[in-house]
C-alpha positions as CSV (number, residue, x, y, z in Angstrom):
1,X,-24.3,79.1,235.8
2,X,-23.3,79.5,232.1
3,X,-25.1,75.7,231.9
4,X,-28.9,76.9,231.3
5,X,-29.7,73.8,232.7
6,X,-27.8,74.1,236.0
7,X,-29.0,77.8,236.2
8,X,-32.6,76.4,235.9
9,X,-32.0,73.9,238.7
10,X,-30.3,76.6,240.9
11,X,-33.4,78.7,240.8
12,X,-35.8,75.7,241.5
13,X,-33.3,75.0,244.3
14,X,-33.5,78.5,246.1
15,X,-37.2,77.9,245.9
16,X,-37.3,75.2,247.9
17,X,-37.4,75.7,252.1
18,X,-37.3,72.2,253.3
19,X,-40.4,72.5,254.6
20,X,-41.9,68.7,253.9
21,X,-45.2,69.2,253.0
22,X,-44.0,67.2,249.6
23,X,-43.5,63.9,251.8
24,X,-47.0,63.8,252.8
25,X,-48.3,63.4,249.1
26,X,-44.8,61.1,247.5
27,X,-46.1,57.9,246.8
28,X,-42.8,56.8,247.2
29,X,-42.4,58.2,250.5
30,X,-45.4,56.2,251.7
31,X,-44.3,53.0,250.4
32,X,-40.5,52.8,251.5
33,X,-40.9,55.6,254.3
34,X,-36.7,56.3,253.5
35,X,-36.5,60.4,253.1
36,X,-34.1,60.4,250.3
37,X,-37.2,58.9,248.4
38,X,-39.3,61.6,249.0
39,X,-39.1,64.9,247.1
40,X,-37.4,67.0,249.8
41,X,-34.5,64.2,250.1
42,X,-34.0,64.3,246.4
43,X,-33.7,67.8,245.9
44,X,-30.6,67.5,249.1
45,X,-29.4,64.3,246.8
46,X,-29.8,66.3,243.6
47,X,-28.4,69.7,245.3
48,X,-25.0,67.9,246.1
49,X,-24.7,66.0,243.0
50,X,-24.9,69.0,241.0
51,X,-22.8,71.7,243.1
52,X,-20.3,69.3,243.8
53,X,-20.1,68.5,239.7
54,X,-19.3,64.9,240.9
55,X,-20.3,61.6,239.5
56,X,-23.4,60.4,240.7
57,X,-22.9,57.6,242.7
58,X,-25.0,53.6,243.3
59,X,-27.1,55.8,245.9
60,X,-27.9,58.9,244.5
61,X,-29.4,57.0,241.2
62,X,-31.1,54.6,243.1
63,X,-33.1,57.0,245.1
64,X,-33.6,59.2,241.9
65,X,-34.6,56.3,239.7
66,X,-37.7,55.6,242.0
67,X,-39.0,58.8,241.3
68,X,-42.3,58.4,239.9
69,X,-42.5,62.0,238.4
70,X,-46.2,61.8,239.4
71,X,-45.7,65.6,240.5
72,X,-47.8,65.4,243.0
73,X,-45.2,67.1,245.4
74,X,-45.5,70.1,242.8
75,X,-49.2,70.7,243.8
76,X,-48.7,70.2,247.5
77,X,-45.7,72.6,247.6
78,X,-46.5,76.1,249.3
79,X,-43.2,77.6,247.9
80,X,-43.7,76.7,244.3
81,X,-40.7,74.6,243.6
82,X,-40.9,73.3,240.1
83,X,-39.9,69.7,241.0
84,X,-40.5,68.4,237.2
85,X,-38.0,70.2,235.9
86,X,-35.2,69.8,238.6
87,X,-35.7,65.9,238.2
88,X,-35.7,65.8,234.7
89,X,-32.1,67.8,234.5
90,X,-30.9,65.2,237.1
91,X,-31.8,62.3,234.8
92,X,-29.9,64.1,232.2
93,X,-27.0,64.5,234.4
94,X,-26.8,60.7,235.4
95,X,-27.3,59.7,232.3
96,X,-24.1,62.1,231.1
97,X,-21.9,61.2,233.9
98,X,-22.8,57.4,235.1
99,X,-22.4,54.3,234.0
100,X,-25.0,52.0,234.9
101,X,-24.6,48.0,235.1
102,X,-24.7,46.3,231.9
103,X,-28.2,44.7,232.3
104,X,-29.6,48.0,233.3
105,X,-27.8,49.8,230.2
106,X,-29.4,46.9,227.8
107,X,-33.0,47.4,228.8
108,X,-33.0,50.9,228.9
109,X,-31.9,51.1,225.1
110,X,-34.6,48.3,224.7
111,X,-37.0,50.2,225.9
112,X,-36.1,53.7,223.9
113,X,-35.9,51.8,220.9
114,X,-39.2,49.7,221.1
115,X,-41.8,52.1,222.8
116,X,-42.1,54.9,221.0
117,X,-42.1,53.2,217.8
118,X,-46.2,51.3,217.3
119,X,-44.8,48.2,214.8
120,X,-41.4,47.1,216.6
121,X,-44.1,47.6,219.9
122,X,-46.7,45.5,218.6
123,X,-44.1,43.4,217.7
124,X,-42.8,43.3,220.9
125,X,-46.0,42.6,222.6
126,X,-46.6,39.5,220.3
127,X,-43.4,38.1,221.7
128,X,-44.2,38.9,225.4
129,X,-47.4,37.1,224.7
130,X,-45.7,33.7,223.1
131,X,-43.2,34.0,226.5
132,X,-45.5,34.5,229.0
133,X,-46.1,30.5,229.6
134,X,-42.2,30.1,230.5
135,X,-43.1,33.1,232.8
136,X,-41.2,31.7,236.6
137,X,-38.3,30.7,234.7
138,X,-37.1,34.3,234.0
139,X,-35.1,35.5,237.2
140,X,-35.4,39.4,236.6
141,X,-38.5,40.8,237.6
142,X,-38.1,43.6,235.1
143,X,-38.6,40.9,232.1
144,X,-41.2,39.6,234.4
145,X,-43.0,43.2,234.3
146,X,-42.3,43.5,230.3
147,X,-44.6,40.4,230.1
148,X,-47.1,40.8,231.8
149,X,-48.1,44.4,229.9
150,X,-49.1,42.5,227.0
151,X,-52.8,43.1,226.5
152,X,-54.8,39.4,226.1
153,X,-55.6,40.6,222.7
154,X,-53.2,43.0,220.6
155,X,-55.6,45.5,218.9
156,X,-55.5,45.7,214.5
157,X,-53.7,48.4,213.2
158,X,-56.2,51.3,212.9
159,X,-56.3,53.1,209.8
160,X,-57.8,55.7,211.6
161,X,-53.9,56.2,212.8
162,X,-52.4,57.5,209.4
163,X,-51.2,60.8,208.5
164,X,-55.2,62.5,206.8
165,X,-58.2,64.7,208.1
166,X,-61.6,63.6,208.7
167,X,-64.3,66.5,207.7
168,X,-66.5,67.4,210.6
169,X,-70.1,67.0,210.8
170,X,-72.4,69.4,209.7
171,X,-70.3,73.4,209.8
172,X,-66.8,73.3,211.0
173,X,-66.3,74.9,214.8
174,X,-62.3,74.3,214.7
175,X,-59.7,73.3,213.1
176,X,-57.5,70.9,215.3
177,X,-55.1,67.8,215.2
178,X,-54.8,64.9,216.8
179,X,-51.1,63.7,218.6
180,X,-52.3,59.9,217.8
181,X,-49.1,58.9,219.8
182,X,-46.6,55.8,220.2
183,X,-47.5,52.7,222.4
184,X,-51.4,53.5,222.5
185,X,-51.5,53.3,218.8
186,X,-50.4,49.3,219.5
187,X,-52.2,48.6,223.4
188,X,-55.6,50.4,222.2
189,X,-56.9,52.1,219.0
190,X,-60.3,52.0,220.2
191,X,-59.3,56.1,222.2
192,X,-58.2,57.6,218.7
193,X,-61.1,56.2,216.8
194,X,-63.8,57.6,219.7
195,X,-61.5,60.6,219.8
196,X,-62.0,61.4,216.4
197,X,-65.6,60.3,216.3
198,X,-67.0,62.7,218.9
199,X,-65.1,65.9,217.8
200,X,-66.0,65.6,214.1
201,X,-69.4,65.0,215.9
202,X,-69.1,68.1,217.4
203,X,-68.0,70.6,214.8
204,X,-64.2,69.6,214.5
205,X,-62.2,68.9,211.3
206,X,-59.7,66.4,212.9
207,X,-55.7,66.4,211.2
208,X,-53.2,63.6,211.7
209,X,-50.4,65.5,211.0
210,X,-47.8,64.2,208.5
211,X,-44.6,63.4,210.5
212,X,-45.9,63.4,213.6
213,X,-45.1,60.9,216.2
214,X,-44.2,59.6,219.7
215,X,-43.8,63.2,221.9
216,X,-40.4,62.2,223.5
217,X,-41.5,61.2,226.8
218,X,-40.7,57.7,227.2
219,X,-36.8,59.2,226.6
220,X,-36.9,62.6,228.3
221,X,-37.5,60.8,231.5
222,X,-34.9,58.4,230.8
223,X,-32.7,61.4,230.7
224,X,-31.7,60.7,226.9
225,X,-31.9,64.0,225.9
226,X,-30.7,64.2,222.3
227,X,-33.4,61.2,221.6
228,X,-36.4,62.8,223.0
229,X,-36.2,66.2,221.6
230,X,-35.4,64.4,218.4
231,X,-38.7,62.7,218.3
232,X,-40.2,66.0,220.0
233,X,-38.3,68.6,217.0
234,X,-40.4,66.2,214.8
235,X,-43.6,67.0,216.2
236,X,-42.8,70.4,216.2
237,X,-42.0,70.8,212.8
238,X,-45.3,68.8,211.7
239,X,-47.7,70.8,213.3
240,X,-46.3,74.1,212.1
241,X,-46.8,72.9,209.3
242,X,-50.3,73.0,209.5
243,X,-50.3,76.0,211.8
244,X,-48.7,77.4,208.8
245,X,-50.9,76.1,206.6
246,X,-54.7,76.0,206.8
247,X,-54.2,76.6,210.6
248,X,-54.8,74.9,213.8
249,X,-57.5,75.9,216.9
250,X,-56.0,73.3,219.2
251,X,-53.5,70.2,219.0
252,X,-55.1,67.4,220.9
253,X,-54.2,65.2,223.4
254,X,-55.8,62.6,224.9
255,X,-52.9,60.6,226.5
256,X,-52.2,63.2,229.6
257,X,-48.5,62.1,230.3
258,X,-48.4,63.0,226.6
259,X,-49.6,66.3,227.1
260,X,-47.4,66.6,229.6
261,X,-44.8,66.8,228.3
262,X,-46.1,68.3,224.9
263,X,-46.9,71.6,227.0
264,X,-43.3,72.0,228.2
265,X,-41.8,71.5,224.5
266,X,-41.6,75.6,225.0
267,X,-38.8,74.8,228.0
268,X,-37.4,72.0,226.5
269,X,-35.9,74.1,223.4
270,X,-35.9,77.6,225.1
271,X,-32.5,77.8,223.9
272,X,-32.6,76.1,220.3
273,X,-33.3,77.1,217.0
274,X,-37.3,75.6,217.4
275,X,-37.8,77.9,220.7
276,X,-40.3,79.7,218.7
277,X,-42.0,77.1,217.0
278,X,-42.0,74.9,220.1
279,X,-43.3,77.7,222.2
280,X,-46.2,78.0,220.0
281,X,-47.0,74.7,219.9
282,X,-46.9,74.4,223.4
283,X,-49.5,77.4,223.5
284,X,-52.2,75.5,221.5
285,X,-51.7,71.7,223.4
286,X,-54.7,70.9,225.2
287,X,-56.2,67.6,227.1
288,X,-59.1,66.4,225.0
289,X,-61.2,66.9,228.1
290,X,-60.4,70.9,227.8
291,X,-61.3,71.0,224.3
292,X,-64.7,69.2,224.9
293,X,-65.1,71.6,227.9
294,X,-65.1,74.3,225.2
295,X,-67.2,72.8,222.7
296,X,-69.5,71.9,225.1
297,X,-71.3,69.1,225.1
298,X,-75.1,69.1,225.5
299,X,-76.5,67.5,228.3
300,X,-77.3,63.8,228.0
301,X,-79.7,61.6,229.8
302,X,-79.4,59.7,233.3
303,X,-77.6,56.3,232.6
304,X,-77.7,53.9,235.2
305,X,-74.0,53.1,235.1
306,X,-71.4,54.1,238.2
307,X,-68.1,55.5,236.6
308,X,-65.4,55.6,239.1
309,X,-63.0,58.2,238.0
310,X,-59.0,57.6,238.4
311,X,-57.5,61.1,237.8
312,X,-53.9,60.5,235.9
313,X,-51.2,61.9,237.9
314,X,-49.7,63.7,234.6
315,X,-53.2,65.1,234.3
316,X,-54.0,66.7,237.9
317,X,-50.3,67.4,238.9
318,X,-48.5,68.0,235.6
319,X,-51.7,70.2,233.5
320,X,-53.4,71.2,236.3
321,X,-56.7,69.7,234.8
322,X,-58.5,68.4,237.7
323,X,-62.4,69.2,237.4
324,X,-63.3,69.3,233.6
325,X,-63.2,65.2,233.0
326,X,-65.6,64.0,235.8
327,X,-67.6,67.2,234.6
328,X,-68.0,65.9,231.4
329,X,-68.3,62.4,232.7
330,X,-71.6,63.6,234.7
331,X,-73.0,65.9,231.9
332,X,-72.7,62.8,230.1
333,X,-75.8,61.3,231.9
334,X,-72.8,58.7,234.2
335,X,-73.3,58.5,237.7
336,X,-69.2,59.1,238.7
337,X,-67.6,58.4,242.2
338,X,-63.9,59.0,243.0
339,X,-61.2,56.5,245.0
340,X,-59.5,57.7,248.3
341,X,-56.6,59.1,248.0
342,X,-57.4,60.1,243.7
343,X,-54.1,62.1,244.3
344,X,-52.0,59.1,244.6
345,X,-50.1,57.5,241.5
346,X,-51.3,54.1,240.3
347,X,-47.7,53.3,239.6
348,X,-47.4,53.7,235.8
349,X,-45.5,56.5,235.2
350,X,-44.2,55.6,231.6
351,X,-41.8,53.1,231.9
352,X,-41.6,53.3,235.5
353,X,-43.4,50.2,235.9
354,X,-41.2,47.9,233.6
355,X,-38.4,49.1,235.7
356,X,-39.7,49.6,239.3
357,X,-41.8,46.8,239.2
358,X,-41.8,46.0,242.6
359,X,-42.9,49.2,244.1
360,X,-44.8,49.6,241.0
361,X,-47.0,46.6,241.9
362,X,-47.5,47.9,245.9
363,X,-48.8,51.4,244.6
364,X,-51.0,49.4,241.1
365,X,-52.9,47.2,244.3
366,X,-53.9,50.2,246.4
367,X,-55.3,51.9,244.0
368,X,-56.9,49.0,242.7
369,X,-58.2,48.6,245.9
370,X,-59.5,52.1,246.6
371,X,-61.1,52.1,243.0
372,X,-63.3,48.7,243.8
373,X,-64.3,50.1,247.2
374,X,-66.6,52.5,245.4
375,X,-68.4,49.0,243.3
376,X,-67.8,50.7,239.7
377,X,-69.2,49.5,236.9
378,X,-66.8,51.1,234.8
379,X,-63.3,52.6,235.8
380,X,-62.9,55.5,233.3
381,X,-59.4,57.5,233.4
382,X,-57.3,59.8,230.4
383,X,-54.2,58.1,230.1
384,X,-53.5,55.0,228.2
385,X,-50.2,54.1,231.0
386,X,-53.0,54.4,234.1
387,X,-55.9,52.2,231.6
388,X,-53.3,49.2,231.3
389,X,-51.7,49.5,235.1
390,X,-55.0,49.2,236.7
391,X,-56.6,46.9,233.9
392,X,-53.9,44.6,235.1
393,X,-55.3,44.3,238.6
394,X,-58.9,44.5,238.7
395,X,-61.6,42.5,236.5
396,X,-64.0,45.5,236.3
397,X,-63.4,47.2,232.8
398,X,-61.2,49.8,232.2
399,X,-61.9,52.7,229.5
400,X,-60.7,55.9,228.3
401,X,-63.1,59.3,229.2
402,X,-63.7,59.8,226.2
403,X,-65.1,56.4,224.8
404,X,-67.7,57.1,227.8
405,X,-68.3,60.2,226.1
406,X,-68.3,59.3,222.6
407,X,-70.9,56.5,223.7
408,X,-73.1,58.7,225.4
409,X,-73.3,61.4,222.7
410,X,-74.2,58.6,219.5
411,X,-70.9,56.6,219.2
412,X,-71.0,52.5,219.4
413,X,-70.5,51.2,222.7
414,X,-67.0,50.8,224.1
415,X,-65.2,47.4,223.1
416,X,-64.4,46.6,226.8
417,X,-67.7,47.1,228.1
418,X,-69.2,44.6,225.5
C-alpha cells in the first residue's frame, strides 16, 4: 500500500462487485466471447497478479494486451469502477516485471520511437508505402497492419504545425493553444489548419506552444512509464509557460484519445514535482467540440449532405463528451444520423491496431458496416486513430468534425470531399 500505484488499484478493486454489466458493452467480449477478455475477468486477472506480487505470466498478458481501453465498461458500470486507471497500472506492472518474446519486444520499441515523433513517422509511412507491393510475402500480420496504415498520399508538412500564434479575427474572445500533436501532424494536417481557421474565425487567438509535443499516450498505454510522462512533463512545462505568460482560456484538443489522456496528466504526476502544474493543465484541456459549444457558433443554413457521426471511444467513454459534436454538426446546417451500436470501438485504439490486428480488423468491419447502413455522404468523427481505421474500410470519405464545421462557417471545402 506504500506503492501509490498499487493503493490506487486496491481502491478501484473494492469498487468493483462482479456484477457483469461491463461484458455487455466490451468489444472484446463480443468478439472472442472468453471472460478473461472482458473487463470483469481482467480485473480477477489483474487482482491476482497484483496481490500475489508474482510475475505476470503468457496468459495474464495475453488477455490484458487485448484490451482496447475503449472504456466503454467505465460508462456501463453502476458501481463506478475506474477501469482506465486499473489497466493502465497493469501495463506498467507487465512491462516492469515480464519479458516479452523478442519480436514483440522489437516492435514495441519501434513503435515508441517512430509514432510520437511526425518526421521519423512520415518517414516511416514513405517506407510502408514503397513495401506495400511485396505485401503477402511478410508472414507477421503485425508488419502486415504497419502497412497497410499508410495513407495513399502522405500529407506536406504544414507550416501551420510550428511553435507561433495566429491573431484572431476581428476582437479577441480567448486566449487558447493548440496540442497540434504527433502522428496526425504526418496522416493529416488538413484538422490543425481548419482547427485554427474556425477559432481565429470565431474570436480566438490560437498558440502553438514552444516545446510542446506528442501527449504520451502512444507510451502510457504501452505501460512505458518513464517515456510517456517524459513527453507528457514536456507539455506541461510548455503550456505553463504561456499560462504564465500572456495566459491561456483553454488548451485545445481535437484528437480525443489525446485529450484523454491530457485530462488525466493531474493523476499521472499526483505525486511528482509537476502535480501542480499538471493539475492545472489538466483543468483547462478541452475537446475542440467543447470549446466551439462555448463560443457558439451561429446557426447555418440547411445543406443537403447526410453526416453519419462515429463517436470516438476516447471521446464518449474517456471525456464524457457525448452530445456537443453531432450538436454542432446539426447547427451547422448537416443532416447527421448515427450507426448501431455508436458505443462500440472501431478497433483503433492507438496502436492497438498495429498490434491486435486481427481482432482489430473484426471490430474496423462492423463498424464499417453499421456506418454504411445509414447511406452517408460523409462519415464525420474527432479522432484522427478512428478517421484512418474506418477510412481503411469504406470508400465513403472520411473527415474530422471540425473541417465540417469550418466548411460550413466560410472555410474552403474539405480535401477529402473534393
Amino acid at each position: 500500500m506504500r506503492d501509490p500505484g498499487i493503493s490506487r488499484a486496491n481502491e478501484i478493486l473494492r469498487n468493483c462487485v462482479h456484477c457483469g454489466f461491463c461484458t455487455a458493452t466490451c468489444p472484446t467480449y463480443q468478439v472472442l466471447g472468453d471472460e478473461l477478455d472482458s473487463p470483469r475477468g481482467r480485473i480477477y486477472l489483474i487482482k491476482d497478479m497484483l496481490e500475489n506480487e508474482r510475475v505476470p505470466d503468457e496468459k495474464t498478458v495475453r488477455h490484458i494486451d487485448r484490451c482496447l481501453s475503449c472504456l466503454a465498461c467505465m460508462t456501463t458500470c453502476p458501481s463506478g469502477v475506474h477501469y482506465m486507471h486499473l489497466v493502465d497500472h497493469a501495463r506498467e506492472y507487465i512491462e516492469a516485471h515480464y519479458k516479452r518474446p523478442f519480436t514483440d519486444r522489437v516492435l514495441r520499441w519501434t513503435l515508441a520511437r517512430i509514432l510520437p515523433y511526425p518526421t521519423r513517422f512520415r518517414l516511416a509511412l514513405l517506407g510502408a508505402k514503397i513495401a506495400r507491393p511485396f505485401r503477402r510475402l511478410i508472414p507477421d500480420a503485425r508488419l502486415r497492419a504497419m502497412l497497410d496504415m499508410a495513407p495513399r498520399t502522405i500529407p506536406p508538412v504544414s507550416r501551420n504545425d510550428d511553435p507561433q500564434s495566429f491573431a484572431a479575427a476581428g476582437s479577441r474572445r480567448m486566449r487558447v493553444a493548440l496540442m497540434t500533436g504527433c502522428a496526425q501532424k504526418a496522416l493529416n494536417t488538413d484538422i490543425n489548419d481548419a482547427t485554427i481557421r474556425l477559432l481565429t474565425r470565431l474570436g480566438c487567438e490560437v498558440v502553438v506552444a514552444e516545446g510542446a509535443g506528442c501527449c504520451g499516450a502512444l507510451t502510457h498505454h504501452m505501460g512505458k512509464t518513464g517515456e510517456s510522462h517524459g513527453t507528457a512533463a514536456a507539455n506541461i512545462r510548455a503550456w505553463i509557460r504561456e499560462i504564465d505568460g500572456a495566459g491561456l482560456d483553454a488548451i485545445v484538443i481535437n484528437t480525443s484519445g489525446c485529450g484523454t489522456t491530457v485530462k488525466d496528466y493531474g493523476h499521472m504526476f499526483r505525486n511528482e514535482p509537476l502535480a501542480g502544474d499538471a493539475a492545472r493543465v489538466s483543468a483547462l484541456a478541452v475537446d475542440v467540440s467543447e470549446l466551439l459549444t462555448r463560443l457558439e457558433i451561429p446557426q447555418q443554413p440547411a445543406r443537403d449532405l447526410t453526416v453519419a457521426y462515429h463517436a470516438a471511444c476516447s471521446l464518449q467513454h474517456g471525456q464524457k463528451v457525448t452530445t456537443h459534436p453531432k450538436s454542432l454538426l446539426k447547427k451547422a446546417g448537416f443532416r447527421v444520423v448515427e450507426p448501431a451500436d455508436s458505443h462500440l470501438c472501431c478497433g483503433s485504439a492507438g496502436t492497438y491496431n498495429l498490434m491486435q490486428p486481427e481482432i482489430s480488423a473484426q471490430l474496423k468491419q462492423r463498424k464499417v458496416r453499421t456506418l454504411e447502413a445509414r447511406d452517408p455522404d460523409v462519415i464525420a468523427a474527432g479522432n484522427i486513430g478512428c478517421m484512418m481505421q474506418i477510412g481503411g474500410g469504406t470508400q465513403v470519405p472520411v473527415v474530422h468534425s471540425v473541417e465540417l464545421i469550418d466548411w460550413a462557417t466560410g472555410g474552403p471545402k474539405p480535401p477529402a470531399l473534393r
